[in-house]
Backbone as CSV, one residue per row, in Angstrom:
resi,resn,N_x,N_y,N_z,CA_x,CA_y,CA_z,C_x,C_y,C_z
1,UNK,10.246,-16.527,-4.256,11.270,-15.579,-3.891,11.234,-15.388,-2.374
2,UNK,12.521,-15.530,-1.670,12.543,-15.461,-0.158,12.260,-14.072,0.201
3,UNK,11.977,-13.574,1.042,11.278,-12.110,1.887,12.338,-12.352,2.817
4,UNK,13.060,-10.854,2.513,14.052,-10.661,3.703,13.813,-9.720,4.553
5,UNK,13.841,-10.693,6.185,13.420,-9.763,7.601,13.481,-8.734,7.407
6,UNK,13.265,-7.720,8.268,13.596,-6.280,8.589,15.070,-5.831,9.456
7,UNK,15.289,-7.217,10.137,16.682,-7.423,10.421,17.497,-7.547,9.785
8,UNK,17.241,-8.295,8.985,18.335,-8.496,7.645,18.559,-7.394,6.818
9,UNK,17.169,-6.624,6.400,17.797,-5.625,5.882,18.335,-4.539,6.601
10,UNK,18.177,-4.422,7.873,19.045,-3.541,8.502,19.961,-3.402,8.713
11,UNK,20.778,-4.844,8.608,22.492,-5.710,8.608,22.410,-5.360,7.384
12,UNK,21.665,-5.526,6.061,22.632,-5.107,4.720,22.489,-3.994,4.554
13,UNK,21.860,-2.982,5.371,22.271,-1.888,5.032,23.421,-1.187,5.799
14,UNK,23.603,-1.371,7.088,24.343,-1.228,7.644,25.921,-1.502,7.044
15,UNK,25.983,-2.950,6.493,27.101,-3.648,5.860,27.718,-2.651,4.505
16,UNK,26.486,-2.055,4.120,26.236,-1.233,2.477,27.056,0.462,3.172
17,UNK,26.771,0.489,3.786,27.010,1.574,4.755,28.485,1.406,5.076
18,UNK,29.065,0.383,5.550,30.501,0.575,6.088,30.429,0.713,7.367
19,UNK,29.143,-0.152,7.723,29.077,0.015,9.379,28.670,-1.326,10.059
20,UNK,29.652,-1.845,10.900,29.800,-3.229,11.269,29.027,-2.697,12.366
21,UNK,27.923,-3.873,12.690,26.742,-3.898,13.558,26.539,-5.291,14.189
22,UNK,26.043,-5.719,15.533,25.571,-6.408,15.909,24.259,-6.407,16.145
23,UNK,23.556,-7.322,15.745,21.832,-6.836,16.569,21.332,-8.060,17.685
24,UNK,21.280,-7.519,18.307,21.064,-8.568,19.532,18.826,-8.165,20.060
25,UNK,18.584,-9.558,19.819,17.086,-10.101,19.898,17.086,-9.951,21.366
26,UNK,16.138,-8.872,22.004,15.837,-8.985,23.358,14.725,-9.921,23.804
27,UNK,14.690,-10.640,25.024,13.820,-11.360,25.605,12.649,-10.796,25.162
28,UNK,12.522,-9.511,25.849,11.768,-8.529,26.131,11.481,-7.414,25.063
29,UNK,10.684,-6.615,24.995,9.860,-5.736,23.983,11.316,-4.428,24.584
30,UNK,11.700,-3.773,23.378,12.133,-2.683,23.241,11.594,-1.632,22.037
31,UNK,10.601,-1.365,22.144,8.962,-0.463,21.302,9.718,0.849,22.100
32,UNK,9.770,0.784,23.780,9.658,2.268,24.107,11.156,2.341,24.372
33,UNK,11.070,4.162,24.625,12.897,4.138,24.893,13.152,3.681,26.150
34,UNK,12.417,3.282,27.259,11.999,3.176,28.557,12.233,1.570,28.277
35,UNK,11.873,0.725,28.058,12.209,-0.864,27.260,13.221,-1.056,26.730
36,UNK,13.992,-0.298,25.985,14.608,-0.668,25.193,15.663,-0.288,26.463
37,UNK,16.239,1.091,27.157,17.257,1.210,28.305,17.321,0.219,29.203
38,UNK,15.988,-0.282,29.959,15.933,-1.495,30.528,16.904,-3.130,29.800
39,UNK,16.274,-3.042,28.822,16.684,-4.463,28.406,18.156,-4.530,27.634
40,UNK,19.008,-2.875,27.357,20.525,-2.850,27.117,21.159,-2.553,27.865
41,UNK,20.642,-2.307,29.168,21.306,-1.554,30.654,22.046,-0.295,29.965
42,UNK,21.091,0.315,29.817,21.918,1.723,29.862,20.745,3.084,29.964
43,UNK,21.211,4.241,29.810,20.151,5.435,30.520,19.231,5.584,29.296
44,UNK,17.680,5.950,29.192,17.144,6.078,28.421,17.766,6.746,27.197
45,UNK,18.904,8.355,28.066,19.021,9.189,27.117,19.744,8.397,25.807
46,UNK,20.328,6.908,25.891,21.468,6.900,25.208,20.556,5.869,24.311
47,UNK,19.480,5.719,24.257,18.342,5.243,23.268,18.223,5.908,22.123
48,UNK,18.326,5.683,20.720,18.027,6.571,19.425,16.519,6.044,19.054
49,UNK,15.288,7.247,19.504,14.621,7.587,19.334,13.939,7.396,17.772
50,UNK,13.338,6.315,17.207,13.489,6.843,15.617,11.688,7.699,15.588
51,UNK,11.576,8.582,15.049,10.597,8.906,14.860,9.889,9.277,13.300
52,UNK,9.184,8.910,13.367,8.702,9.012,11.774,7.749,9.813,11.626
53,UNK,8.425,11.107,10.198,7.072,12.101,10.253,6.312,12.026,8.591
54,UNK,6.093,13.008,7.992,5.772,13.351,6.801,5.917,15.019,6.437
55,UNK,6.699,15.424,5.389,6.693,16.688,4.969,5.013,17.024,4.562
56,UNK,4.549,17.691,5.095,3.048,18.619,4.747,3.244,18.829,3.528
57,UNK,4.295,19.568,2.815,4.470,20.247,1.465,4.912,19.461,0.432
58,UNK,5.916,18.460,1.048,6.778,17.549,-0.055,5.778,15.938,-0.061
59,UNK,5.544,15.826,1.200,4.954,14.357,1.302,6.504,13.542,1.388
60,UNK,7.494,13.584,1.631,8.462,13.221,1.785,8.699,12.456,3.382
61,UNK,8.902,10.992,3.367,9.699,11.006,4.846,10.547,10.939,5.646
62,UNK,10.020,11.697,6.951,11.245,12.386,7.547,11.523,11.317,8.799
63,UNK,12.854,11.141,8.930,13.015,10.246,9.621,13.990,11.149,11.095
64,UNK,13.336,11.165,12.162,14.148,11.935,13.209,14.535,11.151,13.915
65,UNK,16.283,10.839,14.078,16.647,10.094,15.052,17.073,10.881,16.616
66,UNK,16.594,10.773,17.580,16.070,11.556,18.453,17.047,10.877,20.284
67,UNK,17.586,11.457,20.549,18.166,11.119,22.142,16.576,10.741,22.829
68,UNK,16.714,9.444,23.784,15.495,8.794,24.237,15.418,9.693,25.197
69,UNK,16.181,10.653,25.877,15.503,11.484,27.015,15.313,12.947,26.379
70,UNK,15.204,13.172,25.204,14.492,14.249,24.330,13.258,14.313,23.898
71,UNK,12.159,15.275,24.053,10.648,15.219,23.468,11.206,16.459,22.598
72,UNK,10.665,16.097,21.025,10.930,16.684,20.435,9.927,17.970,19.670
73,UNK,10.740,19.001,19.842,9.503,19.911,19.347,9.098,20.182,18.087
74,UNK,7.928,20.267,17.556,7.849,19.865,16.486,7.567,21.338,15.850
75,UNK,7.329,22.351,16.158,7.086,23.313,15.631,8.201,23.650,15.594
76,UNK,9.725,23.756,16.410,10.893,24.339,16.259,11.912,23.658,14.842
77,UNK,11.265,22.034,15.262,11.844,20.795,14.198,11.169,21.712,12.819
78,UNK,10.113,21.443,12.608,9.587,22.036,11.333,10.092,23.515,10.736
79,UNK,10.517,24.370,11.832,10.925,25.757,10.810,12.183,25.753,10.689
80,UNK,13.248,24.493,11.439,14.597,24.180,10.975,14.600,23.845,9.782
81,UNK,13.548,23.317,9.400,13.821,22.445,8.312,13.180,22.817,7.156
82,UNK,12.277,23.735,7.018,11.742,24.498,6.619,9.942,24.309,5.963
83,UNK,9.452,23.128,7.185,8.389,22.306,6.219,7.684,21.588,7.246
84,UNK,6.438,21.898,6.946,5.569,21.504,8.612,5.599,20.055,8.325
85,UNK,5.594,19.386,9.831,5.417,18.169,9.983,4.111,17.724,10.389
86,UNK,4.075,16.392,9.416,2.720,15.677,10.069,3.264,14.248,10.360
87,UNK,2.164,14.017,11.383,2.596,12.759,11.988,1.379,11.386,11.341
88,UNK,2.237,10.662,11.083,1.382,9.523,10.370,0.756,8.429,11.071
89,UNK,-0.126,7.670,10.247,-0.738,6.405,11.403,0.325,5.416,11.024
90,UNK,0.595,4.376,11.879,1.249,3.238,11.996,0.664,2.280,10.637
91,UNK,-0.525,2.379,9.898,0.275,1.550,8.557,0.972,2.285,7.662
92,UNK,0.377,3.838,7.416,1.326,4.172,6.870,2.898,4.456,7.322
93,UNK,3.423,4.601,8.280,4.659,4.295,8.783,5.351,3.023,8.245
94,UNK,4.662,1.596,8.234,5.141,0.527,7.999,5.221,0.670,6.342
95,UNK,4.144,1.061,5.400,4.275,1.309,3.862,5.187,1.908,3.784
96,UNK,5.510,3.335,3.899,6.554,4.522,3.660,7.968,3.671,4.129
97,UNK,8.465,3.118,4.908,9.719,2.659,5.912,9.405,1.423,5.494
98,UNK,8.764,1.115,5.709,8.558,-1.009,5.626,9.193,-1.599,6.891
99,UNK,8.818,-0.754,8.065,8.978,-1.136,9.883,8.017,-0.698,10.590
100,UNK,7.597,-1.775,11.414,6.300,-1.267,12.366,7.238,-0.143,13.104
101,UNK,6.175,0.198,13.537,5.958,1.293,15.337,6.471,0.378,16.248
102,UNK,7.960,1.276,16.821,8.448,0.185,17.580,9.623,-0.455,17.287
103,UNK,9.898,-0.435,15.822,10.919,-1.322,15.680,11.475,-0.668,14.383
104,UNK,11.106,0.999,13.874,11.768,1.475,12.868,13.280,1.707,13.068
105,UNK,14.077,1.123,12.229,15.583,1.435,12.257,15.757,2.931,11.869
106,UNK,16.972,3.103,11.811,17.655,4.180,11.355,18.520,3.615,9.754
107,UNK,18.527,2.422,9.782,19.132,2.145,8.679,17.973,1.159,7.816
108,UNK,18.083,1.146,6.625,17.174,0.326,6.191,16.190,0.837,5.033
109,UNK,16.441,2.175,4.914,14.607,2.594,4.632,14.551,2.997,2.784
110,UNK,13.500,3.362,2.586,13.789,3.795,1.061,14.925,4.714,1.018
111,UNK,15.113,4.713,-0.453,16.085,6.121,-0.547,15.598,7.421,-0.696
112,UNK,13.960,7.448,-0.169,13.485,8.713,-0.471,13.303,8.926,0.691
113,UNK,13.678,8.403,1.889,13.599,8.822,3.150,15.018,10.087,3.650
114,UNK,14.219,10.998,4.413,15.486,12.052,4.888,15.364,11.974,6.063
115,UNK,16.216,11.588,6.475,17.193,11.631,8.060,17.774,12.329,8.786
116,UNK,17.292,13.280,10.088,18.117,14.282,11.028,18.185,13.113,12.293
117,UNK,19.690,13.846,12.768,19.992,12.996,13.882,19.809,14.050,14.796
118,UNK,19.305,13.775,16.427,19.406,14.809,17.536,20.760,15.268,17.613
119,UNK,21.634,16.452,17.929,22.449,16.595,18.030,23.238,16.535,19.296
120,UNK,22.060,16.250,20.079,22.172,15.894,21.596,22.684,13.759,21.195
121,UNK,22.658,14.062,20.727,23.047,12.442,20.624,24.735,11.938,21.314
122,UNK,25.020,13.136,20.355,26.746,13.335,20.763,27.776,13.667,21.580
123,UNK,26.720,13.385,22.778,27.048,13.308,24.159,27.564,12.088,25.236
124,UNK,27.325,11.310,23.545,27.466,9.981,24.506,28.816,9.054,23.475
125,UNK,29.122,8.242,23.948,30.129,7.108,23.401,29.652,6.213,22.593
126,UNK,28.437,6.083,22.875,27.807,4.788,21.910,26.426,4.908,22.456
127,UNK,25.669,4.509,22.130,24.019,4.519,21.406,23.428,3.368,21.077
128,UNK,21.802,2.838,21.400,21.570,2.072,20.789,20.424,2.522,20.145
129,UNK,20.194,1.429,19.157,18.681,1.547,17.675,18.326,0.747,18.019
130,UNK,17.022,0.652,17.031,16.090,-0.328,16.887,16.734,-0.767,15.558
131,UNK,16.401,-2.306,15.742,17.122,-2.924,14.645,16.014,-3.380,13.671
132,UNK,14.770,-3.108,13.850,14.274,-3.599,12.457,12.489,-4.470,13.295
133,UNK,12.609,-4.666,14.245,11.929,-5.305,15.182,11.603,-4.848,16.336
134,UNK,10.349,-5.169,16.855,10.243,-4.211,18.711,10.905,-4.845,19.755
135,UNK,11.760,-6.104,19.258,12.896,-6.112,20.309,14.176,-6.828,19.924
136,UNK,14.413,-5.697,18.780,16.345,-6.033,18.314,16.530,-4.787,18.177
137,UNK,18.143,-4.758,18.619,18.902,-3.432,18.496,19.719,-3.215,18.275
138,UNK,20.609,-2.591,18.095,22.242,-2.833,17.986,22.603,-1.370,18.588
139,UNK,23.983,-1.691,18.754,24.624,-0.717,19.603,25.659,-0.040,17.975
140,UNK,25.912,1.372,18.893,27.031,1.477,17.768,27.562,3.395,18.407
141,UNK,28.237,4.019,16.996,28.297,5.498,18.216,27.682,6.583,17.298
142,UNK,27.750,7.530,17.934,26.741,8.698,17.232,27.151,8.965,16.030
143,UNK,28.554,8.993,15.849,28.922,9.821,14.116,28.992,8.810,13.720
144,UNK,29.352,7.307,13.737,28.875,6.520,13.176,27.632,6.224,12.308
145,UNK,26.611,6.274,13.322,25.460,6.434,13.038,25.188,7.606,12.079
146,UNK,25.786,8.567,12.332,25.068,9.846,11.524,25.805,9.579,9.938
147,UNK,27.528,9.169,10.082,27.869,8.959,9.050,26.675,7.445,7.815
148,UNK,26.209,6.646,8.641,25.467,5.529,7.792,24.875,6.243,7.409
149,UNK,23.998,6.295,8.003,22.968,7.176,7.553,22.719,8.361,6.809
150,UNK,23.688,9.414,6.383,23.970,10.527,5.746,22.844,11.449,6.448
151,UNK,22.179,11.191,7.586,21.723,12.457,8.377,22.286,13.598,8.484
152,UNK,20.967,14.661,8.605,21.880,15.852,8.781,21.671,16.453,10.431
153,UNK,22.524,17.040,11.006,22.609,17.037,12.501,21.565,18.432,12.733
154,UNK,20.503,18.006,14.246,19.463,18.977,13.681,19.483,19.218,15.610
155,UNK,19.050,20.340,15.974,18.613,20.805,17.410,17.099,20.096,17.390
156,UNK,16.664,18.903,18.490,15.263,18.582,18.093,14.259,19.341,19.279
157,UNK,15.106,20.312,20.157,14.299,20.523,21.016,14.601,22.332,20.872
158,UNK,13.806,22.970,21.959,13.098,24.277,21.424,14.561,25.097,22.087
């Protein structure tokens, strides 16, 4: 049985979604939002941040898609949402999501994953992700994105 990339499934989910995507393979490592602005020419802020947590109470994961010039607070994130966050090690990130550190999409993931988008996101025209890899991405625009994804729109900072 063939094993399909993390790219690939990020194109069929995307496709599953109703959201036409390109993902373009950088030379270069796009892991940080600082890499990834470099190698799409554009400002960090317009980088989607994916960050991966864990509900404390539910064990559920939380997937925060985050503006690259946002540090997100996590004690303000957690009483939005009503459920402390913990932050996981990088295999479990890759088990839970099935994407390294670095290259978690926004599209792609189990269906038991829950998704907030920064709401600072929507400041901009278009946006790029990580496509599945620490250096593929695709471009696309914020309600786009929020619509694939069925995120819910969250304040990530205090």
């Amino acid at each position: 049985m063939a094993t399909v990339s993390s790219t690939d499934r990020v194109r069929e989910a995307a496709s599953a979604a109703g959201l036409s995507i390109e993902i373009a393979e950088m030379p270069a490592s796009t892991r940080s939002a600082a890499d990834a602005a470099a190698a799409c020419g554009c400002s960090v802020a317009e980088i989607v941040k994916s960050l991966v947590f864990l509900s404390a109470t539910s064990d559920d994961v939380l997937l925060l898609l985050v503006a690259g010039d946002n540090r997100v607070d996590e004690e303000a994130v957690a009483a939005r949402i009503g459920e402390p966050l913990v932050r996981p090690n990088g295999r479990l990130v890759r088990e839970r999501t099935g994407f390294a550190i670095g290259g978690v999409s926004p599209l792609g993931h189990k269906p038991e994953t829950r998704i907030f988008i920064d709401e600072d996101l929507s400041r901009f025209e278009t946006v790029w992700a990580a496509a599945g890899t620490p250096n593929s991405v695709f471009r696309t625009t914020p309600d786009d994105l929020l619509h694939a994804t069925g995120a819910i729109r969250l304040k990530m900072t205090a």
